[in-house]
Residue, then its C-alpha position, 0 to 999 in steps of 0.5 A: x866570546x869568553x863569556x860564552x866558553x865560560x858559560x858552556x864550560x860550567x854547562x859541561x861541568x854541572x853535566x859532569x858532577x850530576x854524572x859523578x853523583x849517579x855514577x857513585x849512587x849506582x856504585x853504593x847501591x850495588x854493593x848495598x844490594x849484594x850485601x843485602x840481596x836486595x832485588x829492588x834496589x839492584x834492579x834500581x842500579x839498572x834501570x839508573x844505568x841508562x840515565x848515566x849513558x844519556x848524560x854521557x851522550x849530553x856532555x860528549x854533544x856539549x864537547x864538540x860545541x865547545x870546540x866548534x866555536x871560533x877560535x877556542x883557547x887552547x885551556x879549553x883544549x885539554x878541558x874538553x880532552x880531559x872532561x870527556x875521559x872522565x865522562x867516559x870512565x864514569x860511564x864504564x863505572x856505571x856499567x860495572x855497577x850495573x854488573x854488580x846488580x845483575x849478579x845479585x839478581x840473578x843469586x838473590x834467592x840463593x844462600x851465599x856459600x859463606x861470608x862475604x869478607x874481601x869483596x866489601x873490603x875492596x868496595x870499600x877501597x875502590x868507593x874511597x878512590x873514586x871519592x878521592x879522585x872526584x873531589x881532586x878533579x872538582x878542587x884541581x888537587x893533583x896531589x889528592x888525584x895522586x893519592x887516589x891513584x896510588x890506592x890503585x895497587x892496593x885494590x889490585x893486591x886485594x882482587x888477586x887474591x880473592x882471584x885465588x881463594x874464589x878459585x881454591x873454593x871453586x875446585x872444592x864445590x862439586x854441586x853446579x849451582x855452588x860452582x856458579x855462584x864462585x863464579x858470579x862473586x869473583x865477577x863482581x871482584x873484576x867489577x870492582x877491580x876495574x872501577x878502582x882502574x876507571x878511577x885512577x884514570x879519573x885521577x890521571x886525568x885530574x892531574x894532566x888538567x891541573x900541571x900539565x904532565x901525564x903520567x901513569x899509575 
């Protein structure tokens, strides 16, 4: 019987790392389009996102396998509990990728109201967590979990104050169309802000697995 857990468990971990890889592509690429104002290739990041939510459903089909065996092992408890989080935050990424995406489709063709400079710097921060926290689930480092974790705050400082300076700029534009383009980056902002939130749960997750205990960042 143990050979047949292993087996699925690998099923379920493979699934999984094809999932991470999607999910990070998807994340890249809007960010590449946004700052491009790449149409094609943020119209790509949509299309990927329901590949993303197929692989979901697979992985949460191949869980409750795991559990319906006879007698599973209690490991294989907190592997199948902790696995499916992760699938599920990897999916939400997918979705706010997918966001990101759609924003640039819809202000590919306008010129943007000035440089954009925090928000890459917080792609860059949110993208280096989620890096962080899936290559701690994949070598069981909690303490690297920790440190993608901890990352979290930096991230939120960065989107409060975009958050200000989008709604200072926002009560200098008159024209309709200068307003809703705020409006469009300071929702790629959110986005982003809550792929670092899915990504420090990755690495809650990663933690729990390898010690045990549960904590929150």
């Amino acid at each position: 019987m143990s050979k047949v857990y292993d087996e699925k468990r690998e099923e379920i971990l493979n699934d999984l790392s094809d999932m991470s890889e999607i999910a990070e592509e998807m994340l890249h690429n809007s960010i590449k389009a946004l700052d491009a104002k790449d149409g094609d290739l943020a119209f790509k990041v949509v299309e990927r996102d329901d590949i993303l939510d197929n692989k979901h459903f697979t992985i949460e089909d191949k869980i409750a396998r795991l559990l319906a065996l006879e007698k599973p092992y209690v490991g294989d408890a907190r592997f199948a509990l902790v696995t499916s989080k992760i699938a599920a935050n990897l999916e939400r990424i997918g979705d706010h990728a997918t966001n990101i995406a759609e924003v640039v489709l819809e202000i590919r063709n306008e010129e943007y109201l000035e440089p954009l400079v925090m928000i890459p710097e917080l792609a860059d921060i949110v993208k280096d967590m989620l890096d962080a926290a899936l290559e701690a689930f994949v070598t069981r480092n909690a303490d690297l979990a920790e440190a993608a974790c901890r990352n979290d705050e930096k991230a939120d400082n960065i989107y409060d104050q975009l958050y200000e300076k989008n709604i200072k700029l926002m009560s200098k534009k008159e024209a309709r169309q200068d307003v809703n383009q705020v409006f469009r980056f300071m929702k790629v902002a959110k986005s982003l802000e809550r792929i670092g939130d899915h990504a420090t749960n990755i690495g809650e997750e990663t933690i729990y697995l390898v010690t045990g205990n549960r904590v929150k960042y």
